[in-house]
PAZAPA-4460 file (N, C-alpha, C; in steps of 0.05 Angstrom, whole numbers, plus 32768, in hexadecimal, padded with zeros to 4 digits):
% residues 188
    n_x    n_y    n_z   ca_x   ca_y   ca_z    c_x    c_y    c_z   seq   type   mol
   8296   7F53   8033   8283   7F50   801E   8289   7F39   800C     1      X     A
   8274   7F2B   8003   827A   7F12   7FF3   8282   7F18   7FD7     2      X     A
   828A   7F0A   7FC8   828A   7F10   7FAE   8274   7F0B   7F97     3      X     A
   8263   7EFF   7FA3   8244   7F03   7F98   8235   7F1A   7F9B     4      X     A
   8241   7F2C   7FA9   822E   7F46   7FAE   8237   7F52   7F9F     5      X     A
   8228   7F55   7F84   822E   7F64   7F68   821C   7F7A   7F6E     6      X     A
   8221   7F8F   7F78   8212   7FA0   7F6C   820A   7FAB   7F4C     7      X     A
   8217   7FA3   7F39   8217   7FB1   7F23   81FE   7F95   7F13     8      X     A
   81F6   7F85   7F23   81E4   7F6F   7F17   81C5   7F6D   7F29     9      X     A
   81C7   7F87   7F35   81B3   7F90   7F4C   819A   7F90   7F3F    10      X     A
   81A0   7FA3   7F22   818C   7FB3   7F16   817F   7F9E   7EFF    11      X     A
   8194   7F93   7EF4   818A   7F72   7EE1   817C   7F62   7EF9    12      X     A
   8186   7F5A   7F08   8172   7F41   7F1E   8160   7F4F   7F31    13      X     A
   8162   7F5D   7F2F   8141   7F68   7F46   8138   7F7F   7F3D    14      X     A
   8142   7F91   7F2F   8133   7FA5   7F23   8119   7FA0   7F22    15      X     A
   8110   7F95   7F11   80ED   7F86   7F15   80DC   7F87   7F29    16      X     A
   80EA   7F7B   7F32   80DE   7F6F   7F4D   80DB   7F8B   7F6A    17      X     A
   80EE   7F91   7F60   80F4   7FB1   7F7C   80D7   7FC0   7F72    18      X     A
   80D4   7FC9   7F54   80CE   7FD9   7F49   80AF   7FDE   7F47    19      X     A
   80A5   7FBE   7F42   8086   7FBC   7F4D   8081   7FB1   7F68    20      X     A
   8098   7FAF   7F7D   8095   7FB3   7F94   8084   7FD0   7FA0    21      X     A
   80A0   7FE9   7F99   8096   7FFD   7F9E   807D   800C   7F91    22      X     A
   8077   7FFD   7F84   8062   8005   7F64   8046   8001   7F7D    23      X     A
   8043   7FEA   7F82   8035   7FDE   7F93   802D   7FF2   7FA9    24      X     A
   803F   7FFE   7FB7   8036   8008   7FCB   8039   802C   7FCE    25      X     A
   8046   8033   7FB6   8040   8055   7FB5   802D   805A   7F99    26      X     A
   8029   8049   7F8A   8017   804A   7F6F   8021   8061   7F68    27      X     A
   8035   8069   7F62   803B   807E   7F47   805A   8071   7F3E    28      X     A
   8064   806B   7F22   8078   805F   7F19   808D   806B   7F19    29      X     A
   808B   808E   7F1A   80A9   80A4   7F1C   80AD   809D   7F37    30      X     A
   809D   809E   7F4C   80A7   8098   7F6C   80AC   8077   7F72    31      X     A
   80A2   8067   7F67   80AE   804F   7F68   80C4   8047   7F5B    32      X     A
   80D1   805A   7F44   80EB   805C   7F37   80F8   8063   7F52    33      X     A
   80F3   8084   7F57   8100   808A   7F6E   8110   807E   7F85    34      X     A
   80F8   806A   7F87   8101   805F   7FA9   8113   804D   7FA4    35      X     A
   8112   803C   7F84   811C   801F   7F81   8132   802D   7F7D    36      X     A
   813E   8045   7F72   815E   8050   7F6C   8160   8054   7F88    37      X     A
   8158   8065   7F94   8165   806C   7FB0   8165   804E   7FC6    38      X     A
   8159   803E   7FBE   815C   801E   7FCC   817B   8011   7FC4    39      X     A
   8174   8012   7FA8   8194   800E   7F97   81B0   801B   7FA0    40      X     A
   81AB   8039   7FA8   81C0   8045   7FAF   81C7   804C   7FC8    41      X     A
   81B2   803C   7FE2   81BD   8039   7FFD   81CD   8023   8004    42      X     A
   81BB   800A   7FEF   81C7   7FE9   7FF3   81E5   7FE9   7FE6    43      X     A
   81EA   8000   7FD6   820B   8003   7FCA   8218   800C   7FE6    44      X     A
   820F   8027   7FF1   821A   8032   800A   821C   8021   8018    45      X     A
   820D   800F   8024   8218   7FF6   8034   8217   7FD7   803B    46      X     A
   821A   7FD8   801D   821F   7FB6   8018   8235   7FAE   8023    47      X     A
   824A   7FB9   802D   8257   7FA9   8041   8248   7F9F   8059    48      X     A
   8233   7FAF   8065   8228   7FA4   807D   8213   7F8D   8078    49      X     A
   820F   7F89   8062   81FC   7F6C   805B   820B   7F55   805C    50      X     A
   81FA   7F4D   8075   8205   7F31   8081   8203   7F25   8071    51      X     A
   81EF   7F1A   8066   81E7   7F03   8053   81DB   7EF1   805D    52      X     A
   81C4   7EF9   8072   81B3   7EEC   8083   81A0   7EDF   8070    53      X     A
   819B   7EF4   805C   8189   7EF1   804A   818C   7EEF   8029    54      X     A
   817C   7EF1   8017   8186   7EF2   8000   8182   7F0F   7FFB    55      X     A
   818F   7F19   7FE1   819B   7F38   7FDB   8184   7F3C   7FCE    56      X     A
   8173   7F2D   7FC9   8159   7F39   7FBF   8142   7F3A   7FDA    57      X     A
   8147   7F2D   7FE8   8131   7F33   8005   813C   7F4E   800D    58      X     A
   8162   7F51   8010   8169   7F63   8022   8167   7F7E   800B    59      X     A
   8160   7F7D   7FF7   8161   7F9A   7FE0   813F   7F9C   7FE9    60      X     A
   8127   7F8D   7FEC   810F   7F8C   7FF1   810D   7F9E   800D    61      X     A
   811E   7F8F   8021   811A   7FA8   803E   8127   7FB7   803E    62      X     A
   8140   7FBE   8029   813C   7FDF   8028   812D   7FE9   801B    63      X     A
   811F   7FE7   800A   8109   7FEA   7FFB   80F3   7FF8   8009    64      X     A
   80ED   7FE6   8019   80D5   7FE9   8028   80D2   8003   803E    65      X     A
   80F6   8004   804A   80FC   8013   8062   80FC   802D   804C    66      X     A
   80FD   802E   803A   80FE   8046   8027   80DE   8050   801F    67      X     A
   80CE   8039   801D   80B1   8045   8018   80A8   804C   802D    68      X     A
   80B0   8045   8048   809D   8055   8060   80AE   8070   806E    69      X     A
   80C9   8067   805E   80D1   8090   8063   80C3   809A   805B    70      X     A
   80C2   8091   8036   80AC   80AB   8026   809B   80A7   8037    71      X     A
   8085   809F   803F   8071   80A2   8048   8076   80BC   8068    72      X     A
   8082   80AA   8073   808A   80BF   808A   8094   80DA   8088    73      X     A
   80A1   80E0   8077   80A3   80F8   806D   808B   8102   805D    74      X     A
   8080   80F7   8050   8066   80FF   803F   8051   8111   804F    75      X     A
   8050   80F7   806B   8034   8106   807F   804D   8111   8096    76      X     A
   8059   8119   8097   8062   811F   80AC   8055   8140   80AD    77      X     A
   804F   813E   80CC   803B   8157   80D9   8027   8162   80C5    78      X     A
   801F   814B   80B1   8009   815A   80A6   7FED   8152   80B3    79      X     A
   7FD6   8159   80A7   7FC1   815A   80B1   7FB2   8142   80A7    80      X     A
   7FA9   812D   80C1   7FAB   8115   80B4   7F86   810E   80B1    81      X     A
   7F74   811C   80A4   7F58   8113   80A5   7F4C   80FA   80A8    82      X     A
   7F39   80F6   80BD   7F2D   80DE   80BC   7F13   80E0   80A3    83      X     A
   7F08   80F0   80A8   7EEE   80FD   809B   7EE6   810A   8080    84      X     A
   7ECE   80FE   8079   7ECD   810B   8059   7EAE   8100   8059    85      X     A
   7EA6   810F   803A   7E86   8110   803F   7E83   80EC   802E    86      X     A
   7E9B   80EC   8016   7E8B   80D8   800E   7E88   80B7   801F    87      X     A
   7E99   80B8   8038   7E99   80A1   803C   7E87   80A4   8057    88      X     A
   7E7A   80B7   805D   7E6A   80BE   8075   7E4E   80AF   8068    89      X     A
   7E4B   80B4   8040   7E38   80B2   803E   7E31   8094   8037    90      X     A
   7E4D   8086   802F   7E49   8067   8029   7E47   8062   8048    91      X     A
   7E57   8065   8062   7E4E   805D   8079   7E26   8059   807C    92      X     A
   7E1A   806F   8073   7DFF   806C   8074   7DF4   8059   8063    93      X     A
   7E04   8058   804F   7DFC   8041   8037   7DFB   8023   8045    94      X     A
   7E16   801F   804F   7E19   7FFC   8057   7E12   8000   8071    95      X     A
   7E0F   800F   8084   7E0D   8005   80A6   7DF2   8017   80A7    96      X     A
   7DDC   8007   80BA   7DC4   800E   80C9   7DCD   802E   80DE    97      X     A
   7DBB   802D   80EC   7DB9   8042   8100   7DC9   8029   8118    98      X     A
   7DCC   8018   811A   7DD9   8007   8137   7DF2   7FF2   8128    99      X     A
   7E01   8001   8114   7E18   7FFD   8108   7E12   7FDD   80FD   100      X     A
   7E01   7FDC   80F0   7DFE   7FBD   80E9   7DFA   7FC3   80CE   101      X     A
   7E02   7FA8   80C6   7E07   7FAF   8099   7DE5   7FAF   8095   102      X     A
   7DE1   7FC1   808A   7DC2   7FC5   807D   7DC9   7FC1   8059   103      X     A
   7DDE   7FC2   8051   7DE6   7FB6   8036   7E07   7FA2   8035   104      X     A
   7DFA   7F8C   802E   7E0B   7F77   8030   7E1E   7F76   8016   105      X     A
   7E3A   7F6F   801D   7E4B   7F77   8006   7E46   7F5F   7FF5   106      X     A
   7E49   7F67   7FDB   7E46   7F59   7FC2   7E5A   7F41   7FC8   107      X     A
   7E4B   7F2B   7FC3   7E54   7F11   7FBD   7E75   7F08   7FAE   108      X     A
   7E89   7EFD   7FBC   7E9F   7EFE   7FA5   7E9B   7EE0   7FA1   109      X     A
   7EA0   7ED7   7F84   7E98   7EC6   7F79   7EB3   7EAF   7F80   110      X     A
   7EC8   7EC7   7F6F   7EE6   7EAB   7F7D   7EEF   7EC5   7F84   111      X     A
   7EFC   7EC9   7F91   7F12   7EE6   7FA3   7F2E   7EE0   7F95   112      X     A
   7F2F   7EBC   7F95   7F4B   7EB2   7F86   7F49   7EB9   7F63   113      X     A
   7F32   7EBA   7F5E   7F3C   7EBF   7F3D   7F35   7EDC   7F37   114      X     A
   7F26   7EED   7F46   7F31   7F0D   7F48   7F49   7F13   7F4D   115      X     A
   7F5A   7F04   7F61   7F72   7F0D   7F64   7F88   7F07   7F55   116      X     A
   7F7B   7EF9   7F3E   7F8E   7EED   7F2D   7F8F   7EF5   7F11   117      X     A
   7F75   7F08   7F14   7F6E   7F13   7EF9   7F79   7F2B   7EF3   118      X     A
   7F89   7F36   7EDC   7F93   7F4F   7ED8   7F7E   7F65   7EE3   119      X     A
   7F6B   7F64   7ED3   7F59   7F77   7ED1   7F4F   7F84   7EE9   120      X     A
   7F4D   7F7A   7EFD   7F43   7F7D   7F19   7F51   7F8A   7F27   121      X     A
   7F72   7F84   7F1F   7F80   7F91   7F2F   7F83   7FB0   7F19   122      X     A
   7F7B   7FB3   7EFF   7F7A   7FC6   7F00   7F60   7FE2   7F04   123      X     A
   7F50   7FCB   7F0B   7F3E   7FDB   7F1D   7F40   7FE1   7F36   124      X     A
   7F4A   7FD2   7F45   7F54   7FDA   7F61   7F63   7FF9   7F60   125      X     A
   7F7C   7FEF   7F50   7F88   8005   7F4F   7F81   8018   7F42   126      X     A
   7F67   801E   7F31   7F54   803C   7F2C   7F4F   803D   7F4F   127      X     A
   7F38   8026   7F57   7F2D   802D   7F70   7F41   803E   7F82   128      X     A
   7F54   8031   7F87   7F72   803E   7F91   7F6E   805C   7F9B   129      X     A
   7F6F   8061   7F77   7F7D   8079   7F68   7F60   808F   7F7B   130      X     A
   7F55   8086   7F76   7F35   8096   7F7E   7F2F   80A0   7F98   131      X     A
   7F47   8091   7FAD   7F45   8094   7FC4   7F57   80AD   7FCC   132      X     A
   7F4A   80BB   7FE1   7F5A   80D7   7FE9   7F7C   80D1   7FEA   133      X     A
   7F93   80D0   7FEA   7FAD   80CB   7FEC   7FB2   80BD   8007   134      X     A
   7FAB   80CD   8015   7FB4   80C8   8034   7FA7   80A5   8039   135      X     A
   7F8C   80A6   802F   7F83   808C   8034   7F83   807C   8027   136      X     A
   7F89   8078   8011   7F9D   8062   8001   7FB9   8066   8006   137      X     A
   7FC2   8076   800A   7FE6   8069   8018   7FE1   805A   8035   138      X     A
   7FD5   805B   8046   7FC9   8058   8063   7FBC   8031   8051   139      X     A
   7FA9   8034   8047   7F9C   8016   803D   7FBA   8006   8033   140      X     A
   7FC2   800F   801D   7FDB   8000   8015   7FF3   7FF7   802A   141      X     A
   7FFD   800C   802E   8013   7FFF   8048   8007   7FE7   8062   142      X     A
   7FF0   7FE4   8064   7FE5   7FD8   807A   7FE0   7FC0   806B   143      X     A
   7FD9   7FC8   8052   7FCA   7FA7   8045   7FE9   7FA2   8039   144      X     A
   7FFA   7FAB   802A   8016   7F9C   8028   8024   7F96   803B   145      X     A
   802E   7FB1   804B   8038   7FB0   805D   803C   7F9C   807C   146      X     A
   8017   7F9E   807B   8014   7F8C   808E   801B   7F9F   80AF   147      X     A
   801E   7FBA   80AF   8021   7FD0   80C8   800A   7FC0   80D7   148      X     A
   8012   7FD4   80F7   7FFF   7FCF   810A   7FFC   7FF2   8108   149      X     A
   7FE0   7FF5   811D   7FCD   8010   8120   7FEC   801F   812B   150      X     A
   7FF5   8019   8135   800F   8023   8141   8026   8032   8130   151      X     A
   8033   8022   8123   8041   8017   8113   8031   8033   80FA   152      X     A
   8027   8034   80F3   8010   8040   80DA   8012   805D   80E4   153      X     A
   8009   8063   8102   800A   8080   8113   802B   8084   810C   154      X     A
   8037   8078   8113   8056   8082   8113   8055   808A   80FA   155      X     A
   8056   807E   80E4   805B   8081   80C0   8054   8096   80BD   156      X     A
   8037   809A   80C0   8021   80B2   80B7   8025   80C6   80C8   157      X     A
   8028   80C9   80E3   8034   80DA   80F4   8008   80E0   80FF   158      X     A
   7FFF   80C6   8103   7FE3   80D3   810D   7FEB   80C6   812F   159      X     A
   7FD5   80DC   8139   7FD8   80DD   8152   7FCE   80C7   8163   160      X     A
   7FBC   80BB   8150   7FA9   809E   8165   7FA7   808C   814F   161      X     A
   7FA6   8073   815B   7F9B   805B   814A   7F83   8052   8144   162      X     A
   7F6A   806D   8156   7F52   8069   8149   7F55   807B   812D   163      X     A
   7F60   8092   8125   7F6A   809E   810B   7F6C   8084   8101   164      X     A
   7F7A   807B   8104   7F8B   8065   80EB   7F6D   8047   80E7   165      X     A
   7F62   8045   80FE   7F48   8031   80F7   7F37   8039   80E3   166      X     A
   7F34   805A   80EB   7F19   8067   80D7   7F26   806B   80C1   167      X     A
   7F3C   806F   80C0   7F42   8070   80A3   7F41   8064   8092   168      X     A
   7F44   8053   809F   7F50   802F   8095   7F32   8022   808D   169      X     A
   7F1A   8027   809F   7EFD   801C   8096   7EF9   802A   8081   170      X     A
   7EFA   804C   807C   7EED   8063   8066   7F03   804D   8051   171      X     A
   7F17   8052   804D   7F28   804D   8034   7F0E   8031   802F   172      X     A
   7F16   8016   8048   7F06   8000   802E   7EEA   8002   8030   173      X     A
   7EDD   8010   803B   7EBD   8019   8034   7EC3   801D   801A   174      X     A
   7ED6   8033   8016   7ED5   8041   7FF6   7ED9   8031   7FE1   175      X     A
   7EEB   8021   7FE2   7EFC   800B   7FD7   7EE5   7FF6   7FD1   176      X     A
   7ED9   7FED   7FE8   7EC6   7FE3   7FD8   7EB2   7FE2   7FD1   177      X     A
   7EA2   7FFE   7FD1   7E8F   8012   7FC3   7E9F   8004   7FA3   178      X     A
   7EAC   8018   7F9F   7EC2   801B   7F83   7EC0   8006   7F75   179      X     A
   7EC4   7FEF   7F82   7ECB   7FCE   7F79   7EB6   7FC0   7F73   180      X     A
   7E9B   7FC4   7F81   7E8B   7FC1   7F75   7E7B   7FC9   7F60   181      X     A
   7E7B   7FE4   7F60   7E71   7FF3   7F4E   7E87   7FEE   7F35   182      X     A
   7E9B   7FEF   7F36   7EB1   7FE8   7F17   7EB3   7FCB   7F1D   183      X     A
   7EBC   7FB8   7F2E   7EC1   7F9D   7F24   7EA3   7F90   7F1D   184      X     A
   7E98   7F86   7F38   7E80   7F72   7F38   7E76   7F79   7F2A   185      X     A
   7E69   7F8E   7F20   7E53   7F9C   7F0F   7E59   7F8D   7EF9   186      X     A
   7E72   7F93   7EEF   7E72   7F89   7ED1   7E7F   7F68   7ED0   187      X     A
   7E7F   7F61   7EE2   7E7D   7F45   7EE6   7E67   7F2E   7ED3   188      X     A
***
C-alpha cells in the first residue's frame, strides 16, 4: 500500500462526490448515506489490494457503484417484476396510432443543453422520477447512468427476459415524458 492511501482523508476528498453519485441513482439521501459508508468501509477492508491502476477517487466510485447494483439486486431479487399498468397503457393510446406510429409528436426541445444545465429541470425530473412506480425508475436510472445492457439489467432486477426490461424501459420514458411535459415545457 502506498503512503498516499489515506483513508482518514477519504471522507474530506470525495465524500461529495460519492454522495451525489449514489444520490443520483437510488434518489433517497438515508440510502445514499448508506451505500457511500458501506463503500468507505469495504475500500478500508481492502485497500491493500488497490493497485493504483487508477485514482482513489475512480477506484472509491467502482465500489460505489458495485454497491448500488447489490442494493438493487437484493432489492428485486425473486420479486415480482411488472411490465404492465393502466396509466401507461393509456399514454401508449395517447402517442402511438393503431399501426404503432406517433399520432402525437413530442414537444419541441428548444436547447436540451440549457435544460440540462438548468437547476430547475433537474428538479423536475426528479418529481417526474419520484412519480414513477419504484421498480421502473430504478430499471430507467441504472440504464441511463449506468449505461447496463437488456442483459446486464435481467441479472440486477432478477427479470426473466429482456423484452421485460424493453417494456419497461419504454412505460418508464412514455411516463417521464408525459410528466416533463406537462411540468417542464408547459411552463416554459
Amino acid at each position: 500500500m502506498s503512503d498516499s492511501l489515506n483513508p482518514e482523508q477519504w471522507v474530506d476528498s470525495y465524500g461529495d462526490v460519492l454522495f451525489r453519485y449514489a444520490l443520483s441513482r437510488v434518489q433517497d439521501r438515508n440510502l445514499a448515506e448508506d451505500l457511500v459508508q458501506e463503500t468507505l468501509l469495504a475500500a478500508i477492508q481492502t485497500k491493500d489490494k488497490f493497485a493504483q491502476k487508477s485514482s482513489q477517487k475512480t477506484w472509491l466510485i467502482g465500489i460505489l457503484k458495485h454497491k448500488v447494483l447489490d442494493y438493487y439486486r437484493n432489492k428485486y431479487k425473486r420479486a415480482e417484476f411488472e411490465t404492465g399498468d393502466d396509466v401507461s397503457e393509456e399514454l401508449e393510446k395517447l402517442y402511438f396510432g393503431e399501426k404503432d406510429h406517433w399520432q402525437y409528436s413530442p414537444q419541441a426541445w428548444s436547447s436540451p443543453e440549457a435544460a440540462l444545465s438548468d437547476k430547475d429541470f433537474w428538479v423536475v425530473l426528479n418529481e417526474c422520477l419520484q412519480g414513477l412506480p419504484s421498480h421502473m425508475a430504478d430499471l430507467f436510472l441504472l440504464q441511463a447512468y449506468e449505461n447496463l445492457s437488456a442483459e446486464q439489467l435481467c441479472k440486477v432486477f432478477d427479470i426473466q427476459t429482456t423484452n421485460n426490461v424493453w417494456v419497461t424501459l419504454s412505460r418508464a420514458r412514455m411516463r417521464l415524458r408525459h410528466c416533463l411535459e406537462n411540468r417542464w415545457f408547459d411552463n416554459q
